[in-house]
C-alpha positions in Angstrom: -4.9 -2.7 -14.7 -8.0 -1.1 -13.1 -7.9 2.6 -14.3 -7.6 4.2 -10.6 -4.1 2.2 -10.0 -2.3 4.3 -12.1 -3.4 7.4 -10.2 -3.0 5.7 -7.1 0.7 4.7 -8.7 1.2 8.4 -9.5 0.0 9.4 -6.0 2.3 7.3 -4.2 5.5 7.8 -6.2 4.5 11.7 -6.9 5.4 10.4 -10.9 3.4 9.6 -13.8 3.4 5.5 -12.9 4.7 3.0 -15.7 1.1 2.3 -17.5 3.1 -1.3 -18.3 3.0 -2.3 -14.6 1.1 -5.4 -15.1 -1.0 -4.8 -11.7 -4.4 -6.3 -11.4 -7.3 -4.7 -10.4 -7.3 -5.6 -6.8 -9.4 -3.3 -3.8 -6.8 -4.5 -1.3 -3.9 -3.5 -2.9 -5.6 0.2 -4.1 -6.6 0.8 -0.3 -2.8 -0.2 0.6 -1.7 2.2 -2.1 -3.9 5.0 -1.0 -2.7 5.0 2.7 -2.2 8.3 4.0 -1.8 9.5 8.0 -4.9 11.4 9.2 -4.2 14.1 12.1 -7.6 15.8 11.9 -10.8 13.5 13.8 -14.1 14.0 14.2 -14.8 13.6 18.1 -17.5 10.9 17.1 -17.1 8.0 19.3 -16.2 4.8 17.3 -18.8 2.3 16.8 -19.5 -0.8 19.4 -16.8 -3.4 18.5 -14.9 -1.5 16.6 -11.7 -1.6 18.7 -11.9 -5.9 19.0 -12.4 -5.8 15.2 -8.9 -4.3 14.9 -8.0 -6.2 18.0 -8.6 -9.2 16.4 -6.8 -8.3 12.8 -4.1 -7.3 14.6 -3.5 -10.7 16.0 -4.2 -12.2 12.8 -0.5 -10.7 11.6 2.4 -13.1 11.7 4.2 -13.8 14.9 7.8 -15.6 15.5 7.3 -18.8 16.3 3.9 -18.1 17.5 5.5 -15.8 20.7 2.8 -13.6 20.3 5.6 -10.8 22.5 3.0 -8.0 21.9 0.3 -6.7 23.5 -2.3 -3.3 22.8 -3.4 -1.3 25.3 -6.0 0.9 24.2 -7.1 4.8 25.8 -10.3 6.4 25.4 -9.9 8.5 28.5 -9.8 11.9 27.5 -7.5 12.3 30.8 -4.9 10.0 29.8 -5.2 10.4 26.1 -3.9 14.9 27.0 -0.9 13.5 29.2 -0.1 10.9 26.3 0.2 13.8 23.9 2.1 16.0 26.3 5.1 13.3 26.6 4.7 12.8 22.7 5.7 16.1 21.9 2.6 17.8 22.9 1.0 16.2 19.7 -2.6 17.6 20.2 -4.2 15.3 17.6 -4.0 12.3 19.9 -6.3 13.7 22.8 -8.6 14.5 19.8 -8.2 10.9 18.4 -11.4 9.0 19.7 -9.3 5.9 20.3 -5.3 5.8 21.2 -3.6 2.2 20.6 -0.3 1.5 22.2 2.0 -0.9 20.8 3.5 -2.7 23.6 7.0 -4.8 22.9 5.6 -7.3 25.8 8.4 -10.4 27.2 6.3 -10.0 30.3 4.1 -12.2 29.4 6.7 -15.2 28.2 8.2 -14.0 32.2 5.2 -14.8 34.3 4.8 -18.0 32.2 8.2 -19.1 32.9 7.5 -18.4 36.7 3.8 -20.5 37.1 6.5 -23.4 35.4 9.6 -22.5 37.4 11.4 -21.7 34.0 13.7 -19.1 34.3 13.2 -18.5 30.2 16.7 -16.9 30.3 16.3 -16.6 26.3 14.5 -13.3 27.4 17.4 -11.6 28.7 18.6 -11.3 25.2 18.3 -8.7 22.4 16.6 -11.2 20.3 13.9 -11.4 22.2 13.6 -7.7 22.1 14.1 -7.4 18.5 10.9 -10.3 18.1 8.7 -8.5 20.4 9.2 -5.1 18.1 8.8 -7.0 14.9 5.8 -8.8 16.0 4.3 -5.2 17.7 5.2 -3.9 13.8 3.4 -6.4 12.1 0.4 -6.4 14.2 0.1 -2.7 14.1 0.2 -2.5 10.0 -3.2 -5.3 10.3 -4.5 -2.8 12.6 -3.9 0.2 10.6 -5.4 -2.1 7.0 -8.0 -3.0 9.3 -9.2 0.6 10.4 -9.0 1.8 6.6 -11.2 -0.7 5.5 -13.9 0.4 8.0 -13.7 3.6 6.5 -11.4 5.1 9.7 -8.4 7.3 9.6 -5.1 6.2 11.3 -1.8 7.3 12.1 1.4 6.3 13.7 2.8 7.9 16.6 6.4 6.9 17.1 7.0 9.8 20.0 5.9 7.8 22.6 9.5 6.7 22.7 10.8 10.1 23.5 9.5 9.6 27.3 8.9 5.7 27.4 9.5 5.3 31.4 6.8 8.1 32.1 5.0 6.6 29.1 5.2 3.1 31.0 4.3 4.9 34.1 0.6 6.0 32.5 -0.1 3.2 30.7 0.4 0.8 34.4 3.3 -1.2 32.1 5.2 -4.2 33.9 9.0 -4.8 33.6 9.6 -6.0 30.2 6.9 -4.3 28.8 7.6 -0.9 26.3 4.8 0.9 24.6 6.9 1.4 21.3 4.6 3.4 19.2 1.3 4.8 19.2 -1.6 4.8 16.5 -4.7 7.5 16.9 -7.9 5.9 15.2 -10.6 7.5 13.8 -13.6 9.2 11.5 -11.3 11.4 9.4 -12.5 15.1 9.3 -13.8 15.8 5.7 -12.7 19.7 6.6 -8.9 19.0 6.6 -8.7 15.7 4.3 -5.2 13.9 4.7 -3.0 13.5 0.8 -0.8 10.8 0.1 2.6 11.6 0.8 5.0 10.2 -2.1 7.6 7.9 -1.4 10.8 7.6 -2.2 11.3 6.2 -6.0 11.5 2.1 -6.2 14.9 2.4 -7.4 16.6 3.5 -4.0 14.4 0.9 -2.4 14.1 -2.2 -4.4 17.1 -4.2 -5.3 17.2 -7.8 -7.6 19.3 -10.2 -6.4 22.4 -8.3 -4.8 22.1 -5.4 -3.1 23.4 -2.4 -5.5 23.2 1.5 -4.8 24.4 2.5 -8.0 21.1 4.7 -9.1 20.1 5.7 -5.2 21.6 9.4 -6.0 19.9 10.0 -8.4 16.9 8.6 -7.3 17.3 10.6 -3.7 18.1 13.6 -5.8 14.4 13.1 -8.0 12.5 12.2 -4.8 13.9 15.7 -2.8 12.2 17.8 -5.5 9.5 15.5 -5.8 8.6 16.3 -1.9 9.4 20.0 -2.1 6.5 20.0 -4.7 4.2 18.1 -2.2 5.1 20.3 0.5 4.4 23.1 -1.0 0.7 22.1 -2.4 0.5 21.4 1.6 1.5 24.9 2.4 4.4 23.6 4.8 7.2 25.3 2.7 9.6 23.9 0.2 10.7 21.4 2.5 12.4 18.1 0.7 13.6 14.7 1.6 17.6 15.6 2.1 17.3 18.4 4.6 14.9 17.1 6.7 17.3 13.6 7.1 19.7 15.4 7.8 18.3 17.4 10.3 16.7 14.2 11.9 20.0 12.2 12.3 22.1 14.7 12.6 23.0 14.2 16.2 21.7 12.5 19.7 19.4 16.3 20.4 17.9 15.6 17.2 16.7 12.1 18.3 14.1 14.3 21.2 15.0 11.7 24.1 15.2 8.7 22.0 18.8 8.3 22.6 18.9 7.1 25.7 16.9 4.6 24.6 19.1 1.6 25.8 19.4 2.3 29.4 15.6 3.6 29.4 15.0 -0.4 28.6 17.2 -2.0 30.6 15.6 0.0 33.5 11.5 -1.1 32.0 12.9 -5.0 32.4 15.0 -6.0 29.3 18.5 -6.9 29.8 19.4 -6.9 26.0 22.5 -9.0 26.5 
């Protein structure tokens, strides 16, 4: 094991790692284990080609049976980038982001195929096809985000575009059966406010052998809620920990800031979900 991994381990699980992990020195698994979510930019534009570099990594993710449902629109426009913030929550860091990418769920595409072939392609009308178009908008968007990293750039998600995603739709000139389900702000990370890495929750409330089995997740939740009270408080954001803020964020549809009316919001941007 290369001697940063274990500090990488210990970053990423907010514990002293297990030195026995037998992980190889590898630079592609310490970058993944060093991700963290950059909020502070410098306005420096990105350079030429950088945004079809990610375009292209992005497309290199996995796709269900080669549907490619996806699609990335992406927003420089200082204009465009304020009113993308204001629906997400008046999130500031995105109109200071250089570059905004929105990850479009996209069966519009598959649509206007079926209509050049007079194919009604009624496999759209159904959740599934939803369901592909978010996991192949997922996958694509984590290539994007390794991709960025690796050219020394600072991402980070931004999954409150859903809170308004008709007005979303509305800026971004979306057609029926497209959604913009998340954002992700790229960028030269500010060395004045450098970004930590948030710990995770401990592998044993995650990772199960064989059969399913939650019999250490409470202790595990209990470690990892003091764990990220510690964290928060070396962030100076209070002793916040894992528990309360769950609670707090599923506690009821207000919590969910728009995002419950999720289904009919779709139905009305083009997708059935029969």
């Amino acid at each position: 094991m290369d001697a940063e991994t274990p500090s990488l381990l210990a970053a990423r699980y907010g514990t002293a790692p297990d030195t026995a992990l037998p992980l190889p020195a590898n630079p592609v698994i310490e970058a993944l284990l060093a991700h963290r979510s950059v909020r502070a930019f410098l306005p420096d534009a990105l350079p030429a080609g950088t945004l079809e570099i990610l375009a292209a990594a992005a497309q290199s993710a996995s796709t269900s049976s080669n549907v490619q449902a996806w699609s990335l629109v992406a927003v420089t426009e200082p204009g465009l980038k304020a009113r993308l913030a204001e629906l997400s929550g008046r999130q500031a860091f995105i109109a200071r982001a250089p570059l905004f990418l929105a990850f479009v769920a996209d069966t519009s595409r598959l649509r206007r195929l079926g209509a050049r072939h007079g194919n009604p392609m009624e496999g759209l009308d159904y959740l599934e096809a939803f369901i592909v178009a978010s996991v192949d908008a997922a996958l694509a968007s984590q290539n994007a985000v390794v991709a960025a990293e690796a050219l020394g750039l600072g991402t980070v998600y931004v999954g409150a575009l859903r809170n308004k995603p008709e007005e979303v739709a509305a800026e971004l000139n979306l057609p029926p059966g497209a959604v913009a389900l998340f954002g992700l702000c790229v960028g030269r990370p500010d060395p004045a406010a450098p970004a930590s890495v948030k710990p995770r929750l401990p592998q044993a409330a995650v990772l199960h052998r064989e059969r399913y089995d939650s019999a250490a997740e409470e202790a595990a939740v209990a470690q990892y809620d003091e764990t990220l009270k510690a964290f928060s408080l070396s962030q100076g954001i209070g002793p916040a920990g894992w528990v309360g803020r769950m609670l707090s964020r599923m506690a009821d549809a207000a919590a969910l800031h728009g995002r419950d009316g999720m289904k009919p919001a779709l139905r009305r941007l083009g997708f059935p979900l029969r």
